[in-house]
C-alpha positions in Angstrom: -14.6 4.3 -4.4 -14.1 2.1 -1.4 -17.7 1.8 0.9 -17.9 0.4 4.1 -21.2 -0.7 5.6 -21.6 0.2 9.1 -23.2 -2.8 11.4 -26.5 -1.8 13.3 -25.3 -0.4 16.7 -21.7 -0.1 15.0 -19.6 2.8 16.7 -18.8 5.3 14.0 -14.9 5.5 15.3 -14.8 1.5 14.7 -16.4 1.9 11.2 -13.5 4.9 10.0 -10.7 2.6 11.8 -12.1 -0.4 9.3 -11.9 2.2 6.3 -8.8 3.0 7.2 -7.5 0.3 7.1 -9.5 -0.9 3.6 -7.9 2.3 2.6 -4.0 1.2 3.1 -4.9 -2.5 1.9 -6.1 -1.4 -1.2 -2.9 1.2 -1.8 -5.1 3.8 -2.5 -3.0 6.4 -1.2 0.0 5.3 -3.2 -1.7 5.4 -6.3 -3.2 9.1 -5.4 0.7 10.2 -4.6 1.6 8.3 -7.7 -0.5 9.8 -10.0 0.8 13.5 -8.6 3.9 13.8 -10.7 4.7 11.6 -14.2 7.7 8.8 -13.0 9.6 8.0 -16.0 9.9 4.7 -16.8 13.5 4.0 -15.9 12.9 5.1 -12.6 10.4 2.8 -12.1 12.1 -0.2 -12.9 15.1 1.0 -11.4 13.1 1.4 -8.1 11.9 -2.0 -8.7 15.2 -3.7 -9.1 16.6 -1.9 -6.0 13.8 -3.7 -3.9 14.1 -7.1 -5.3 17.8 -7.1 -4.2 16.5 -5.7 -0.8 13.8 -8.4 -0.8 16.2 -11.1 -1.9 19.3 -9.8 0.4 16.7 -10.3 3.1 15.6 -14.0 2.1 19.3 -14.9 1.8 20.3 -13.3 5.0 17.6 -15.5 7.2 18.9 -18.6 5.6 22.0 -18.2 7.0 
């Protein structure tokens, strides 16, 4: 459960921007969407394999 304490005098638009933005740091939402369906295993690592290349075709491309 994230919490957020709200300053004395704190707008209440400035206080839901700060959750909101606790909320994505904390991937909250992807574990909700995660949890929805089961992933099987495979897919999982395949997914994670596809974005190290990504990652890596990234690095390799600002070297040059």
């Amino acid at each position: 459960m994230l919490k957020i304490k709200i300053n004395e005098g704190e707008n209440i638009e400035r206080a839901l921007k700060r959750y909101k933005q606790k909320f994505n740091r904390t991937k909250t939402r992807f574990q909700l969407q995660s949890r929805k369906q089961y992933t099987k295993p495979s897919v999982v690592r395949r997914a994670q394999i596809q974005k190290a290349e990504y990652v890596q075709g990234l690095k390799d491309a600002e070297q040059f």
